[in-house]
C-alpha positions in Angstrom: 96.9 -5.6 114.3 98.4 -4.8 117.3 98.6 -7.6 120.1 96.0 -7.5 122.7 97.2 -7.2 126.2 94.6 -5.3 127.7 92.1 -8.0 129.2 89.2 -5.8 130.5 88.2 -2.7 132.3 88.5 -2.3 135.8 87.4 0.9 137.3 86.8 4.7 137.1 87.9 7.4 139.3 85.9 11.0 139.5 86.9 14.0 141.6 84.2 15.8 142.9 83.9 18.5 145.4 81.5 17.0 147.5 82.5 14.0 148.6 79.9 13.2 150.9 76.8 13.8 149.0 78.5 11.9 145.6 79.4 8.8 148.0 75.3 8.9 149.4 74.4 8.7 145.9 76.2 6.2 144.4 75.1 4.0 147.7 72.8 4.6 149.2 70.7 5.1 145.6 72.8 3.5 143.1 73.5 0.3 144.9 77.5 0.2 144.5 79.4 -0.7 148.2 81.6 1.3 150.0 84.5 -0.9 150.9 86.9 1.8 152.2 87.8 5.4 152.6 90.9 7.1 153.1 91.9 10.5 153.9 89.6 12.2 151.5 89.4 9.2 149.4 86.4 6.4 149.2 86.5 3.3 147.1 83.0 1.9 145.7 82.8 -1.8 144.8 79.7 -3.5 142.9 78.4 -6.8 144.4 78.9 -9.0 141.9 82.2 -7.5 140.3 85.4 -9.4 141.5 87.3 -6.2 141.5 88.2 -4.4 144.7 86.5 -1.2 143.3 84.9 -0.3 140.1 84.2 3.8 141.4 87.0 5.4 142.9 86.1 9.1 144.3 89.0 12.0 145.6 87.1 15.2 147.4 88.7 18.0 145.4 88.4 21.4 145.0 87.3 20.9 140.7 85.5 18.2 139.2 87.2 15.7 136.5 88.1 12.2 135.6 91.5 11.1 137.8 91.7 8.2 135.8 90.8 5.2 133.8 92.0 1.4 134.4 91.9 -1.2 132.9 93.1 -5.3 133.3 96.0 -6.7 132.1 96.7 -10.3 132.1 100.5 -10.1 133.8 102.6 -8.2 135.2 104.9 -9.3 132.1 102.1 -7.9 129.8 102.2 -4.6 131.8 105.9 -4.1 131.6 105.3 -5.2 127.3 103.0 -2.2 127.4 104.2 0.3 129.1 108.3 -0.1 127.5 105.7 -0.1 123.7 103.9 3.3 124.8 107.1 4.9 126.3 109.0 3.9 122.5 106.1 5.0 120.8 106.7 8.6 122.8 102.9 8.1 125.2 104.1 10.6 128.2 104.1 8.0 130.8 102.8 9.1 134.3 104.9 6.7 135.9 107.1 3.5 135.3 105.4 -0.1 136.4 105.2 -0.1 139.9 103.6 -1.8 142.9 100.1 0.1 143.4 99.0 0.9 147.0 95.2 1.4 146.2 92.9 -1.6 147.2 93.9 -4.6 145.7 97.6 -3.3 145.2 98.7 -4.9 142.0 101.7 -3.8 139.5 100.7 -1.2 136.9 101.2 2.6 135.3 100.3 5.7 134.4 100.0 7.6 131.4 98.2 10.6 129.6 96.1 9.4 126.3 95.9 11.6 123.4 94.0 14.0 125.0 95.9 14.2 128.5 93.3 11.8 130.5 95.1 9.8 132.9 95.2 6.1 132.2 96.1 3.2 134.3 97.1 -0.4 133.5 97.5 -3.2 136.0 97.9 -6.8 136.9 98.0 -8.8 140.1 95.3 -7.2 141.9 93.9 -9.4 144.3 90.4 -10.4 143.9 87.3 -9.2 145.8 85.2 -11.3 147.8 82.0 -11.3 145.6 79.0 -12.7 145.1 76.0 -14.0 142.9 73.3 -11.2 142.3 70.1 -12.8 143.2 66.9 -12.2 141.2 65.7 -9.0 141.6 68.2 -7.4 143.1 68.7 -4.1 141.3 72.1 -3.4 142.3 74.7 -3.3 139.8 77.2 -6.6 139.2 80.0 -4.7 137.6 81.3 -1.8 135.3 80.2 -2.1 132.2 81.8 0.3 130.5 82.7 4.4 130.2 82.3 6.2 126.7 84.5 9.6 126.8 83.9 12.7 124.4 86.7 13.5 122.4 87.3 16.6 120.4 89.7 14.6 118.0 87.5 11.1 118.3 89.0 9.6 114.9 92.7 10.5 116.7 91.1 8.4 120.1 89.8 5.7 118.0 93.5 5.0 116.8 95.4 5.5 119.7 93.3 2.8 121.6 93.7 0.7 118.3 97.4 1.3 118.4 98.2 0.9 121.7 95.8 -0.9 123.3 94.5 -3.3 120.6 91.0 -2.2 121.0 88.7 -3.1 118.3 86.0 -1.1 116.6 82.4 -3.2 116.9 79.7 -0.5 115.5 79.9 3.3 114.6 77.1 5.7 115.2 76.7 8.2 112.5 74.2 11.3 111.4 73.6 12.1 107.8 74.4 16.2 108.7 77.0 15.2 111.2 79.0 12.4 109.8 80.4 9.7 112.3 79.2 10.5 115.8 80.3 7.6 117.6 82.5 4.6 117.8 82.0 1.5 120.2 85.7 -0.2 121.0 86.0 -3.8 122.7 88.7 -5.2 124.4 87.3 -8.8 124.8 83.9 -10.2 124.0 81.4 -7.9 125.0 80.3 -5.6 122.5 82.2 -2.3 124.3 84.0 -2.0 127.3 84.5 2.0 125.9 83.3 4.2 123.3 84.4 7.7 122.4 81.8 10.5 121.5 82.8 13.5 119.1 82.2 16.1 121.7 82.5 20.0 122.1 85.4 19.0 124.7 87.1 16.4 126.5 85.1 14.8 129.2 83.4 11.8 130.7 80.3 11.0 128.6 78.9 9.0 130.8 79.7 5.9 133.0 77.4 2.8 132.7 76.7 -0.2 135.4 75.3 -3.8 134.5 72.4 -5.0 136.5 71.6 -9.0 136.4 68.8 -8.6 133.7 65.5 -7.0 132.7 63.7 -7.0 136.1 66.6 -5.8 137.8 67.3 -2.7 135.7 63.8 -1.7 135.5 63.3 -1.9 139.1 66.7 0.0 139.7 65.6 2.7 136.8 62.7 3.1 139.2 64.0 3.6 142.5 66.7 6.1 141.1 63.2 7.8 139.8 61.7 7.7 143.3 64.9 9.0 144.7 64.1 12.4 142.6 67.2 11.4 140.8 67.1 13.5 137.1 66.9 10.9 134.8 67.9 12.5 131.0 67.2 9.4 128.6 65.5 6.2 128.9 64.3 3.2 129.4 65.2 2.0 126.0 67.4 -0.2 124.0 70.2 0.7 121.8 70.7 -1.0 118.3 74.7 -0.8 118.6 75.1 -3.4 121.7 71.8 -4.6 121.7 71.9 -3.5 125.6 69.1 -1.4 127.7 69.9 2.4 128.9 68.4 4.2 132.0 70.8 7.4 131.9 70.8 9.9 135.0 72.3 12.9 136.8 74.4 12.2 139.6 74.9 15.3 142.1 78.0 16.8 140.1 76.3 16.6 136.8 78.2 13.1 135.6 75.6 10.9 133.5 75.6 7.7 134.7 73.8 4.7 133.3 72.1 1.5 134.3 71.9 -1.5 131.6 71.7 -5.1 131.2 71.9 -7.2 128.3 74.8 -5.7 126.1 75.7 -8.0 123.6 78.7 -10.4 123.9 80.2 -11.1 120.0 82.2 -14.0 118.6 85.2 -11.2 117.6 86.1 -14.3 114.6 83.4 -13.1 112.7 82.0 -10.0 114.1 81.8 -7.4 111.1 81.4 -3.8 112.3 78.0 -1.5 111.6 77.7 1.7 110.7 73.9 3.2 112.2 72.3 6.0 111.1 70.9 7.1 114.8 68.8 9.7 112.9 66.5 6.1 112.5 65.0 6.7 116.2 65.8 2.8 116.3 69.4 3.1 116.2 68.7 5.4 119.6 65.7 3.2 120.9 64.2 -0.2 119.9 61.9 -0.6 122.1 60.3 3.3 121.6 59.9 3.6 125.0 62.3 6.3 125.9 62.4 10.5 125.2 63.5 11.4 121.9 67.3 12.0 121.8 67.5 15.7 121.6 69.5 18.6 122.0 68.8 18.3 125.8 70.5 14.9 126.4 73.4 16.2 123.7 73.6 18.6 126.2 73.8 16.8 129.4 75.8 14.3 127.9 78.3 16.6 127.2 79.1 17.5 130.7 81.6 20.0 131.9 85.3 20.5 130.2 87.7 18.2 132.4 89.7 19.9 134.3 92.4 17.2 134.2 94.0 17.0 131.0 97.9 16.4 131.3 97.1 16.6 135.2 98.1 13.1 136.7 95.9 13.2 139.6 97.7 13.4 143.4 96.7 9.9 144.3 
């Protein structure tokens, strides 16, 4: 198994076309905090998160993912990695360098697989947070992204490979075969997940909220917002955690949970779920069937950023 240096995930960074309306959503109506812009640029932290940002946004001309970051213990660790990927012949964005986004830090770039943009860092200073008080329904942190893959068995291994990332549960449909694989990187049951898709793309993005009150009273001011919500309430089988997925004004699924199960990796033994059971999809039976509709929407649109390093 390869050694785990990877510690946790940090943030995610979208392009979108219009910055302003994107950054009114996400908070004035998603409850993340603008901490700072910069020439085209605005960088979102949640409340409760220690990280300088968790949603990074770049007003651009196409909408994609710029990137994906994750944690790394050291600056050692992230030298270890990126000399491992740049053996193992990863196209590397850049070498480990000091990183002049908030936070700063010492990390790199590099293209997965499929030619998303990947970043791995250390040193970052840590954000002034705070506790979430009850019934606050703002998000505390990132909790993780899941990312549709053409190739998904190839994007399983090369996080296994590389990363050390370690399969918890697969999703599976008697017709389709495996659907969907949750990955963990520490305790919680996934900090990703990779979804056989029609393209590459972000599947959606999901944000913690402190607990059960919290998320449902979030879920329902995103609904009195006139914010489309495509799935949900519910609660998942695989993770044990709620979902409240919705639209966000350039067509990105974004989620609200709470809950998601934290495993003792010694013994955990990975599940394979039938979701055509509507309680793989949905404990609770509270939610819209999962249908060719939220297939649909959770596709979203081809990325336009494969083997692109974004600018910034």
């Amino acid at each position: 198994m390869t050694e785990r240096l990877i510690t946790h995930l940090r943030h995610i960074d979208l392009a979108v076309p219009d910055l302003r309306t994107q950054t009114d959503f996400f908070t004035h109506t998603w409850g993340l905090k603008e901490e700072t812009t910069d020439g085209g640029l605005s960088f979102l932290a949640a409340e409760g998160s220690p990280e300088a940002y968790v949603v990074r946004l770049r007003e651009a001309s196409e909408k994609r993912i710029d990137l994906v970051s994750f944690g790394a213990a050291t600056a050692a660790d992230v030298d270890t990695l990126a000399a491992r990927m740049a053996t193992a012949g990863v196209q590397l964005v850049h070498e480990p360098t000091d990183l002049q986004t908030p936070g700063g830090g010492y990390g790199f770039r590099f293209f997965d697989n499929e030619g998303r943009t990947v970043e791995v860092s250390a040193d970052v200073a840590v954000r002034e947070h705070r506790r979430i008080e009850e019934g606050e329904s703002i998000p505390v942190r990132l909790s993780h992204v899941v990312l549709n893959s053409t190739e998904p068995e190839k994007t399983v291994a090369f996080y296994e490979q590389h990363f050390g990332f370690a399969l918890s549960d697969t999703l599976m449909h008697p017709r389709m075969g495996s659907m969907m694989w949750f990955m963990r990187t520490n305790a919680w049951h996934h900090s990703m997940a990779v979804a056989r898709g029609p393209h590459a793309s972000l599947h959606h993005a999901s944000f913690e909220l402190r607990g059960i009150d919290e998320y449902m009273r979030g879920t329902g001011r995103a609904l009195r917002a006139g914010v489309e919500k495509i799935w949900g309430p519910g609660r998942h089988m695989a993770g044990n955690n709620t979902f409240s997925y919705f639209l966000d004004p350039h067509g990105n699924t974004v989620e609200y949970t709470t809950e998601l199960d934290l495993v003792d990796e010694d013994t955990w033994h990975p599940s394979l779920y039938d979701f055509s059971n509507p309680e793989v999809s949905d404990q609770w039976g509270t939610a819209n069937a999962m249908n060719e509709f939220v297939a649909q929407k959770s596709f979203n649109d081809p990325d336009t950023g494969l083997f692109v390093a974004p600018p910034v």
